[in-house]
C-alpha positions in Angstrom: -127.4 9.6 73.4 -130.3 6.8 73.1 -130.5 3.5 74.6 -132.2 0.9 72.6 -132.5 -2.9 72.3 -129.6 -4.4 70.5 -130.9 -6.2 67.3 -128.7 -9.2 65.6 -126.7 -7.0 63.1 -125.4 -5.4 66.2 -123.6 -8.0 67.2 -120.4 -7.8 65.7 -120.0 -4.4 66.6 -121.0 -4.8 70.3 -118.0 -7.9 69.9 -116.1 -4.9 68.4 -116.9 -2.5 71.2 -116.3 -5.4 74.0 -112.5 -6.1 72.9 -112.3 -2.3 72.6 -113.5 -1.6 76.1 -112.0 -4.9 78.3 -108.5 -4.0 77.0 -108.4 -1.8 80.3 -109.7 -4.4 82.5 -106.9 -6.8 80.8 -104.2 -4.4 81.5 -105.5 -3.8 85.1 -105.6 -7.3 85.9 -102.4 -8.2 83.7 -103.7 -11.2 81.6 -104.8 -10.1 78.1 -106.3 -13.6 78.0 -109.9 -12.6 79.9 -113.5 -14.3 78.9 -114.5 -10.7 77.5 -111.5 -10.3 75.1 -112.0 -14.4 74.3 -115.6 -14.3 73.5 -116.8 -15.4 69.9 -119.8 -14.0 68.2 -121.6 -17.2 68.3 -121.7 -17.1 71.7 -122.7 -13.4 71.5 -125.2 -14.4 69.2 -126.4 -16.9 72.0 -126.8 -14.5 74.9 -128.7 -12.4 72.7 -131.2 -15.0 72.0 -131.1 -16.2 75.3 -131.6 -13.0 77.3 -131.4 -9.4 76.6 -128.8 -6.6 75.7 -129.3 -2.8 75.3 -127.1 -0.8 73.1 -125.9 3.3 73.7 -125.9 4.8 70.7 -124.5 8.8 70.0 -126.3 11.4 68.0 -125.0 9.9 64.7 -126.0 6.2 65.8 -122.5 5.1 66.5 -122.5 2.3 69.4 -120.7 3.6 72.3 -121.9 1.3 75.0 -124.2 -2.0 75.6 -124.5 -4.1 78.7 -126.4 -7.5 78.9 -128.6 -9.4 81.2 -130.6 -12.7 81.7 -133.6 -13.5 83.4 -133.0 -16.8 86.3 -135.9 -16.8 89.0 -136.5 -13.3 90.7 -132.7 -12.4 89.6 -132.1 -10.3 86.6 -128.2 -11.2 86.2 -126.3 -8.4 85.0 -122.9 -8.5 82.6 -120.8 -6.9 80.1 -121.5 -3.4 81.1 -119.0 -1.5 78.2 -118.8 1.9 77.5 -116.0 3.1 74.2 -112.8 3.8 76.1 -112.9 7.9 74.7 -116.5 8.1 75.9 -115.9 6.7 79.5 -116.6 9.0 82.9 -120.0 10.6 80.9 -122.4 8.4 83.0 -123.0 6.5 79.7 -122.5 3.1 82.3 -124.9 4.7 84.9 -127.5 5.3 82.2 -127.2 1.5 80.6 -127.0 -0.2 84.2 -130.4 1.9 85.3 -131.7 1.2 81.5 -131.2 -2.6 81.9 -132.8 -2.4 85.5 -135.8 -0.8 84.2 -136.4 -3.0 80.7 -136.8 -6.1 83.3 -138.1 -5.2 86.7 -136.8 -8.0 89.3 -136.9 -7.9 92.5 -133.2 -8.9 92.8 -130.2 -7.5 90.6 -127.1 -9.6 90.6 -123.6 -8.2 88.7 -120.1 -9.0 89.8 -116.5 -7.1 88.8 -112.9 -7.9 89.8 -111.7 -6.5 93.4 -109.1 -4.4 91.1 -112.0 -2.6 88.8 -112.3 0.0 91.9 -114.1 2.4 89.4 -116.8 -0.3 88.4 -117.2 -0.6 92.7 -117.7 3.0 93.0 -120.4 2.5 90.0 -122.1 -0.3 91.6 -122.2 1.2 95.2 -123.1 3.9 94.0 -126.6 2.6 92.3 -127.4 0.7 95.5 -125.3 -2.6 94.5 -124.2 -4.2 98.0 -121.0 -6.7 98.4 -122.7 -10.5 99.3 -119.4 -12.5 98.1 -116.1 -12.7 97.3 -114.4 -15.5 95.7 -110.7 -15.7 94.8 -109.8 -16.7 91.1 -105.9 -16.2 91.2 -103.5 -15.3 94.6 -104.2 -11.8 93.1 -107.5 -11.1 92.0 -111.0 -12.1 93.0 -114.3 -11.7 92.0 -116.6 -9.7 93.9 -120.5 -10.3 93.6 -122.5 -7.7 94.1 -126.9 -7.6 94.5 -129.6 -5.3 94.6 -132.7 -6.5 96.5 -135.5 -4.2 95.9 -138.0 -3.1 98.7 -141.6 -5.0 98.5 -144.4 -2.8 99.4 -145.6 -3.6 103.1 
């Protein structure tokens, strides 16, 4: 597997992939009507140009993963992190989130995932990503916000 930088006629299959992979997160959360399964490819086409997003591609350059970020200040904000359903639990996610890190060096990383998506917690905690907020969406599900604030040398 390879992680690249996503070029425009990879759009429309990252938009592909991104219905593929939120389908979960819809079912989890019970509303099949989330921004990530409602998202056009002009406005794809708008983050790109606007920010950045890598691409995972397998030995016979098939897609299996991407994950996006934009630049705001000292914050690298981080989103869309999708793997293919049958290629999940590899540490294709690990490898994109570090990949995405590493492409722009910030010294704060900011990414935020439903209270539900305990998986995607585990993920984050697990690459350093601590809790700073919470904010409630519905009576059932809220949003928690997550940074990374890298060490300055002294």
């Amino acid at each position: 597997m390879r992680i690249l930088k996503a070029q425009p006629e990879d759009l429309g299959v990252i938009l592909a992939l991104q219905y593929r992979a939120y389908r979960s997160e819809a079912r989890l959360l019970g509303n099949d009507r989330i921004p990530p399964l409602m998202q056009t490819l002009k406005e794809v086409e708008k983050e790109f140009r606007e920010g950045i997003i890598l691409k995972a591609v397998d030995e016979a350059g098939v897609i299996i993963g991407s994950v996006r970020a934009r630049e705001e200040g000292d914050t690298l904000y981080i989103g869309k992190l999708m793997v293919l359903p049958e290629k999940q639990g590899r540490g294709i996610g690990t490898q994109l989130l570090v990949a995405i890190e590493k492409s722009c060096p910030k010294p704060r990383y900011e990414l935020f995932t439903s209270n539900i998506s305990i998986k995607n917690l585990k993920l984050y905690e697990g690459l350093g990503y601590k809790r700073f907020k919470e904010e409630q969406v519905t009576p059932n599900l809220n949003f928690v916000y997550m940074e990374k604030v890298m060490k300055t040398p002294a």
